[in-house]
C-alpha positions in Angstrom: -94.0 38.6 -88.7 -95.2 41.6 -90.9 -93.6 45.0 -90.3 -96.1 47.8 -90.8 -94.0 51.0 -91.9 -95.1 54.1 -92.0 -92.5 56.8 -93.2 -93.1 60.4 -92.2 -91.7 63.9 -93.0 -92.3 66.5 -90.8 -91.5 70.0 -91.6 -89.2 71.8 -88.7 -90.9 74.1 -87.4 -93.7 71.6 -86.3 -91.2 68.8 -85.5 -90.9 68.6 -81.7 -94.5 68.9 -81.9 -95.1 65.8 -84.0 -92.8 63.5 -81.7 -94.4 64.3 -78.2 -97.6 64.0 -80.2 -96.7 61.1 -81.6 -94.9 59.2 -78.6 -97.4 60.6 -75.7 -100.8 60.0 -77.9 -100.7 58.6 -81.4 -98.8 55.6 -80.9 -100.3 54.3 -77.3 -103.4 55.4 -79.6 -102.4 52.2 -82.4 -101.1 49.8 -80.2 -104.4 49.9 -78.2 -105.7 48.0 -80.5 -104.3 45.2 -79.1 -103.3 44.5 -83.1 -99.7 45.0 -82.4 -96.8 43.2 -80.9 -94.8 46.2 -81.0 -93.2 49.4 -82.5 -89.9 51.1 -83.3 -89.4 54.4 -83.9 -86.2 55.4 -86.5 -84.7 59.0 -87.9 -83.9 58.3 -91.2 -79.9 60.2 -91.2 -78.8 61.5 -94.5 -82.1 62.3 -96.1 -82.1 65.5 -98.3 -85.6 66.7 -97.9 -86.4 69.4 -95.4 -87.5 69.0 -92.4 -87.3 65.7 -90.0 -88.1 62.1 -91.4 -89.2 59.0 -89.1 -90.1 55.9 -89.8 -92.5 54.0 -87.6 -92.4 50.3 -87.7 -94.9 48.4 -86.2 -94.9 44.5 -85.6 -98.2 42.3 -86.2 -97.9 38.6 -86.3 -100.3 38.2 -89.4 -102.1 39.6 -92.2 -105.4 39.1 -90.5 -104.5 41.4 -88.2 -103.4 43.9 -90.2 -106.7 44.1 -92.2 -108.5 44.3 -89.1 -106.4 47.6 -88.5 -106.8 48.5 -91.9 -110.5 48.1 -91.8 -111.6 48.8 -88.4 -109.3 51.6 -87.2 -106.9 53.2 -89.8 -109.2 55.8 -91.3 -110.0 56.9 -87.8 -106.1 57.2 -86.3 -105.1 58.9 -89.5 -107.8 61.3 -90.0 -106.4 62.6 -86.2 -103.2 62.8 -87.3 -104.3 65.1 -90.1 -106.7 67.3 -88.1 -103.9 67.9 -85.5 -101.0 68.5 -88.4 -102.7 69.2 -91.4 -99.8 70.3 -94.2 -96.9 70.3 -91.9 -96.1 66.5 -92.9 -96.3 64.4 -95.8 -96.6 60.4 -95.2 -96.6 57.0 -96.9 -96.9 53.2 -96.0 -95.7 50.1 -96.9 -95.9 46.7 -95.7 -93.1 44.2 -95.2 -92.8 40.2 -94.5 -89.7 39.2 -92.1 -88.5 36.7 -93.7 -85.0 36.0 -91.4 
């Protein structure tokens, strides 16, 4: 299984924001794609930056799919989150192999 993570800081003030956004439109938004298996949604806890940081993991069974997400739908579902948040956040991704 591959884990797609994508970590998120999200200044305060537009923090409640992000999450409704997130959970009501962006992530039904991904896993429409019918890429995905699933998704979890974590606060990171003791993290010295401002404002709130998430990580989103979600699930794909293979790399195939993942560079079908990459390549067919990615630039679109990202651009949206920038139009919508602009500054207020800061993101990164990485990509992980279950391996137990």
């Amino acid at each position: 299984m591959i884990i797609y993570n994508v970590t998120i800081n999200v200044e305060d003030a537009s923090h409640h924001a992000w999450l409704k956004w997130m959970r009501n439109e962006h992530i039904p938004a991904v896993l429409s794609t019918g890429l995905f298996s699933g998704y979890r949604v974590c606060r990171l806890l003791d993290v010295e930056d401002e404002g709130a940081t998430y990580s989103i993991q979600y699930s794909l069974n293979s790399m195939v799919e993942y560079a079908e997400y990459r390549e067919k739908h990615a630039p679109r579902l990202q651009k949206e989150t920038q139009d919508k948040f602009g500054d207020k956040f800061t993101a990164f991704r990485t990509l992980m192999e279950v391996v137990e």
